[in-house]
C-alpha positions in Angstrom: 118.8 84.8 85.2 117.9 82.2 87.6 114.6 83.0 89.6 114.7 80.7 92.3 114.3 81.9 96.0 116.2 81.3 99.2 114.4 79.4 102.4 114.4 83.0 103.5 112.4 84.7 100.6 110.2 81.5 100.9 109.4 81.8 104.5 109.1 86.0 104.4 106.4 85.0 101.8 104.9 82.8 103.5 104.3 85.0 106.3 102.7 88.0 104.5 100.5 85.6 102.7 99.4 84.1 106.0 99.1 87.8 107.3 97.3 89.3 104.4 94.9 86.7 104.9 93.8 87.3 108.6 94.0 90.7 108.3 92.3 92.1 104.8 89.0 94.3 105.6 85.9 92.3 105.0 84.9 94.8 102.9 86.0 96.9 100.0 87.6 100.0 101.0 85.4 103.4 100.4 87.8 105.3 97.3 90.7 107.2 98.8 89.9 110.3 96.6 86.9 110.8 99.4 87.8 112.0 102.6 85.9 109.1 104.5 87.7 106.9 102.1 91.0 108.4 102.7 91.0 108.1 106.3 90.2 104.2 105.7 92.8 103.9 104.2 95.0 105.6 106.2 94.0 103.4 108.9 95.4 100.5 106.8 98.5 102.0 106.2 98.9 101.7 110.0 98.3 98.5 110.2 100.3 97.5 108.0 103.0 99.5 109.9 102.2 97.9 112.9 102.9 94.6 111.5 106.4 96.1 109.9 104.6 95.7 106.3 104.4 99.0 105.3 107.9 99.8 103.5 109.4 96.1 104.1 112.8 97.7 102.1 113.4 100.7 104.6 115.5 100.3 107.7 114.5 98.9 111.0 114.9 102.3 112.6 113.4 104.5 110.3 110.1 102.0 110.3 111.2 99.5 108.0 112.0 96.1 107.8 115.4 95.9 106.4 114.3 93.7 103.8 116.1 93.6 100.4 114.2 94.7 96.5 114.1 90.6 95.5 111.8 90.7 98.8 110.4 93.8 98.1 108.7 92.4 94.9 107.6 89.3 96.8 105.5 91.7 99.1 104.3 93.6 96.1 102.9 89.9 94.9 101.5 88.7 97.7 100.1 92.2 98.3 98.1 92.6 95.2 97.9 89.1 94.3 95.6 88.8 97.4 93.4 92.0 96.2 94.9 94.2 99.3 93.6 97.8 99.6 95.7 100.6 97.3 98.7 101.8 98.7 97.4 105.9 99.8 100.7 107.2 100.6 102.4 106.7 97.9 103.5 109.7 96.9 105.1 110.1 100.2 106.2 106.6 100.8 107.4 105.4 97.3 108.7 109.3 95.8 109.8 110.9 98.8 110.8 108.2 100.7 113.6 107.5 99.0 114.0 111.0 97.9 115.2 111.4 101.7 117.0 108.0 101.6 119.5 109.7 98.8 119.6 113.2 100.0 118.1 113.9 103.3 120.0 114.8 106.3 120.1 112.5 108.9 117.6 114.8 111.3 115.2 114.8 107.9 115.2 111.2 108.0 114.4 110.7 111.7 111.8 113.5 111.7 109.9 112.6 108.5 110.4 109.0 107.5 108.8 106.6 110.3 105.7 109.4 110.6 105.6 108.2 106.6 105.7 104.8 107.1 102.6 104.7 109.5 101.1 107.6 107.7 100.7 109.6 110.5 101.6 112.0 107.4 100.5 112.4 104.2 102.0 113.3 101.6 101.0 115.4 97.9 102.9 116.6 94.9 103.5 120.2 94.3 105.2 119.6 90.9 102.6 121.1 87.9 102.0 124.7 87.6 99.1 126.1 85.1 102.5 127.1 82.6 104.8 124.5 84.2 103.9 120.5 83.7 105.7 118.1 82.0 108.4 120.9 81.5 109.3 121.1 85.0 112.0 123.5 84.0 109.6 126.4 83.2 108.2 126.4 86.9 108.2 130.2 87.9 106.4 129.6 92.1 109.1 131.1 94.2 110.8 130.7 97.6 113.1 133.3 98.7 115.1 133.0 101.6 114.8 135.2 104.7 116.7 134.4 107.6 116.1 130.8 108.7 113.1 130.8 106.5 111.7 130.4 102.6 108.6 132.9 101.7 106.2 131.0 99.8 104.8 132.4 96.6 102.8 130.6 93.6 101.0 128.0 92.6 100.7 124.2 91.8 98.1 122.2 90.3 97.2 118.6 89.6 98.5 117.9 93.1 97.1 114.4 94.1 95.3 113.8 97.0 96.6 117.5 98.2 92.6 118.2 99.1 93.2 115.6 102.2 97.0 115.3 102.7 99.0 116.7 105.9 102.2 118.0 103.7 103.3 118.9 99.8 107.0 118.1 98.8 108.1 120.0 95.4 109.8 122.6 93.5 109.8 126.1 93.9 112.8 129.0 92.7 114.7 130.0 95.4 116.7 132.8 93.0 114.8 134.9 91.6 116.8 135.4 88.6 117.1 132.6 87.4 115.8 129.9 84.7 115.3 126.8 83.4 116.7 123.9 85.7 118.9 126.5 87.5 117.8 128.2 90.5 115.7 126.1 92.0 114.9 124.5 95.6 113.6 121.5 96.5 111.2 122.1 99.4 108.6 120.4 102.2 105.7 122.3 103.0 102.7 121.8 105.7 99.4 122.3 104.1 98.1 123.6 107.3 100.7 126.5 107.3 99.1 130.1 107.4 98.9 131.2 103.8 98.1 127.7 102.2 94.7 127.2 100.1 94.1 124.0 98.7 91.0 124.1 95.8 89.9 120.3 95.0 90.0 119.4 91.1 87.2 116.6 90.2 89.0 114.2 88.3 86.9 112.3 85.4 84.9 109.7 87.7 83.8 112.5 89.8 86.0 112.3 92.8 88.4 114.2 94.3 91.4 113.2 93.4 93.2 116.2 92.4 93.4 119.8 93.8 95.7 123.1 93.2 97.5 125.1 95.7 97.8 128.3 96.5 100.9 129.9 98.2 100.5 133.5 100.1 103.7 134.6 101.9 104.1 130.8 103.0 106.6 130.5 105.7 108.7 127.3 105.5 112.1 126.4 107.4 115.1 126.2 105.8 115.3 123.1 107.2 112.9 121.4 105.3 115.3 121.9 102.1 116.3 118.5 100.7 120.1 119.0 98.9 121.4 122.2 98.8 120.0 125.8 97.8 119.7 126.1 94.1 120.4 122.4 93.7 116.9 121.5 93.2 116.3 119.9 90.4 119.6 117.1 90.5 117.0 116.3 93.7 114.0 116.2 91.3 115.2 114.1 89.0 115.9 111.1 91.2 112.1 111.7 92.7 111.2 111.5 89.0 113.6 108.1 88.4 111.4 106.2 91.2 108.1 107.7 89.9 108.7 106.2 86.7 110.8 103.3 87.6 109.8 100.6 90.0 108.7 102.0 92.9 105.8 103.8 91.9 104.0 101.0 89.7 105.4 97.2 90.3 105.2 94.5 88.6 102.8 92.9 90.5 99.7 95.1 90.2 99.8 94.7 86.4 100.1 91.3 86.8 97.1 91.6 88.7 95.2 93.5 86.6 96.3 90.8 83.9 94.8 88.2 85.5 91.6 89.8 86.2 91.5 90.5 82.2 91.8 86.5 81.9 89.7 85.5 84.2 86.6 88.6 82.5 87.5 87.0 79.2 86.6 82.9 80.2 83.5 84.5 81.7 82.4 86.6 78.9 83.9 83.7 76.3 80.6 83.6 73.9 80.7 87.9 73.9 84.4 88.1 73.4 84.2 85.3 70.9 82.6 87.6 68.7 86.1 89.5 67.7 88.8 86.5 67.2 91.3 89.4 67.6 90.3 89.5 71.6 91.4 86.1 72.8 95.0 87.3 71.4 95.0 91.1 72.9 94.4 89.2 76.0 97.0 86.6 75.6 99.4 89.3 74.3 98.5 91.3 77.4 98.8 88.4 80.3 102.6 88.0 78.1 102.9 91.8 78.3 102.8 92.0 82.4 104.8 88.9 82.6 107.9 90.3 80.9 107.3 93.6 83.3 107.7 91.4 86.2 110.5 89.8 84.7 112.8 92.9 83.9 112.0 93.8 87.4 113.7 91.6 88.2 116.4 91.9 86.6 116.7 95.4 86.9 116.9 94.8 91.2 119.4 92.2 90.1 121.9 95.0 88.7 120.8 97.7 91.5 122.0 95.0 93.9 125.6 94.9 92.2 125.8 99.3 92.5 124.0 99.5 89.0 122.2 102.4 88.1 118.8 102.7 86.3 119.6 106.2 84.5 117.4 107.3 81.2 116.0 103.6 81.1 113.3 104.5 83.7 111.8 106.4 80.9 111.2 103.1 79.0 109.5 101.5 81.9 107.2 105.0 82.0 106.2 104.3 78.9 105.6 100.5 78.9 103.5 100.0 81.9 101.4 103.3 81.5 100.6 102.0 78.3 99.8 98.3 79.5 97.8 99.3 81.9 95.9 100.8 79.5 95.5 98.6 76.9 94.7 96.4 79.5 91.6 98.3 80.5 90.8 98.9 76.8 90.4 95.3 76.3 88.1 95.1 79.0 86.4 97.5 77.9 85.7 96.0 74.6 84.9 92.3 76.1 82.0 94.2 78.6 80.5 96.6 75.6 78.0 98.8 76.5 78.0 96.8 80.0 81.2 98.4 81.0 79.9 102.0 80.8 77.5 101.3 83.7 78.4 102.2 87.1 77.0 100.2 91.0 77.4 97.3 89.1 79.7 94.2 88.9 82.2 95.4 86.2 82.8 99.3 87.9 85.7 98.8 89.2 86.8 97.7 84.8 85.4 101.6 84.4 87.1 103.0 87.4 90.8 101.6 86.1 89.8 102.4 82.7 89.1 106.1 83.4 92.1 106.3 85.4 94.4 104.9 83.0 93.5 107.8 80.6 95.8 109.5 83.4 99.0 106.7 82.7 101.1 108.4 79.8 100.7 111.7 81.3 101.5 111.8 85.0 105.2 111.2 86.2 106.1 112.8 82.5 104.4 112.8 79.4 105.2 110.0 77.1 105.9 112.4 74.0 108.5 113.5 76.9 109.7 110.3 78.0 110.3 108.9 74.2 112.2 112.3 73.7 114.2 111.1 76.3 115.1 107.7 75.0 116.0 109.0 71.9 118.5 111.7 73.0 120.0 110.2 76.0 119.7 106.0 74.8 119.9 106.0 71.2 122.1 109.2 70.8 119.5 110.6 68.1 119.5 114.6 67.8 117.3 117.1 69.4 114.1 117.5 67.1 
């Protein structure tokens, strides 16, 4: 693998270095799980739009920029490399984006995609249900056609961001007799349609980062179906594919977060020093997000020759919800007691760290996603 870049790589780099730097707030963004926060950021996102930064890899006329995935990662570099805001609407922009890339109609696409990419929507999960989470296939919330419409009934819960978000995209069983991974719709929903209640869930720093929703003779068009009736889940899974592939969690923000461990360790060298085993988590970690970055690469190498990334987005689940939070861990230990204080200078060590608790459950379980490997990648029989 050769991992040089082309005059035009060089120079699109160039430019959203040079533009990240006149344009980042002055300030730290307030956290998106508050609503003062979230609206921040949303302004952001719009900025970022306006400058054709917001999905660089989507096309021109859908509010892209046409660019390719090697470019793609050179954004996602620059981006975090230069300590940019988080990216809010992610679940819309890097899950259901594409989702509508694959399978949407072309009216879907016109209608919902450049509204994504300025975030004039957002965008929530309505995956989990209280007997329905990493086994998707047990989800019981139904939508049964009448006329031109769905009717809406059920529930959902751990739906990010849902408490502030303009729309929920999920699954829901459109035949009522059915089971399993049969039977079911895939389906996008206002959350300001009559019969919609949205209860915030406090996630463990406090905020509001989570929320269940409630479904009451919810009226939906049948329209807003992505794929066909019934056909659901083969829709599901590719959302699921870029949740816990690429899109969802490059390269480059662990490679961030790497740095920032190496940089905490030469300033805390006579604390760390203490436990010879740190300087070598830390190493080992730095090495970790580098070899991330580097399948990346590789990986947008073989999706740019028609390859497909199949069961194998299971191992990059697993591998960079786990670095991340080792990562944190680390930090953790260089800070001590330190990093359990909060309004100070190592907070944002504690935010990530409590979030990262979060990494080997959302977008599938690990237990699931090395269930996964086994069966499908290493042929192993069904425990």
């Amino acid at each position: 693998m050769e991992l040089t870049y082309t005059e035009k790589q060089q120079a699109f780099r160039a430019e959203v270095r040079q533009w990240l730097k006149e344009n980042l707030p002055a300030e730290p963004l307030a956290s998106y799980d508050t609503k003062a926060g979230f609206e921040q950021h949303r302004e952001w996102e719009r900025k970022l739009f306006d400058a054709r930064l917001s999905m660089v890899m989507w096309p021109t006329e859908l509010g892209g920029r046409g660019c390719d995935l090697i470019e793609w990662l050179i954004f996602e570099e620059e981006y975090y490399g230069a300590g940019a805001p988080m990216r809010v609407n992610q679940n819309g922009q890097l899950l259901l984006g594409p989702t509508l890339m694959e399978f949407g109609t072309q009216a879907q696409k016109e209608k919902f995609l450049p509204r994504m990419a300025a975030s004039d929507d957002m965008w929530a999960q309505a995956w989990s249900e209280p007997n329905a989470g990493s086994d998707m296939a047990a989800i019981s919330s139904k939508a049964i056609r009448d006329g031109d419409e769905y009717v809406i009934n059920g529930q959902k819960t751990w739906s990010t961001r849902a408490i502030f978000a303009d729309w929920c995209f999920g699954l829901f069983r459109t035949d009522a007799e059915s089971s399993r991974h049969h039977g079911l719709s895939y389906l996008m929903v206002p959350l300001d349609a009559p019969g919609v209640t949205i209860r915030p869930i406090k996630a463990l720093n406090g905020k509001q980062a989570f929320a269940e929703i409630f479904f009451d003779n919810v009226r939906v068009p049948v329209e807003n179906r992505i794929g066909d009736d019934g056909q659901g889940w083969k829709v599901a899974m590719a959302t699921a594919g870029f949740e816990r592939g690429l899109l969802l969690r490059s390269p480059a923000r662990f490679q961030q977060t790497a740095r920032k461990l190496v940089q905490l360790y030469l300033a805390n060298r006579r604390a760390a020093d203490a436990d010879p085993a740190i300087a070598t988590k830390v190493a080992q970690a730095w090495s970790d997000a580098q070899a991330y970055a580097l399948s990346a690469y590789y990986t947008v190498g073989r999706l740019s020759r028609g390859e497909k990334i199949g069961a194998e987005s299971s191992i990059n689940k697993i591998f960079w919800s786990e670095l991340d939070l080792n990562m944190h861990q680390i930090a953790m230990d260089i800070l001590g007691a330190q990093g359990e204080l909060t309004d100070c200078a190592s907070t944002s060590w504690l935010e990530g760290f409590l979030f990262a608790q979060a990494g080997p459950i959302y977008a599938g379980a690990n237990e699931i996603q090395r269930n996964i490997v086994a069966e499908r990648m290493l042929g192993l029989p069904k425990g």
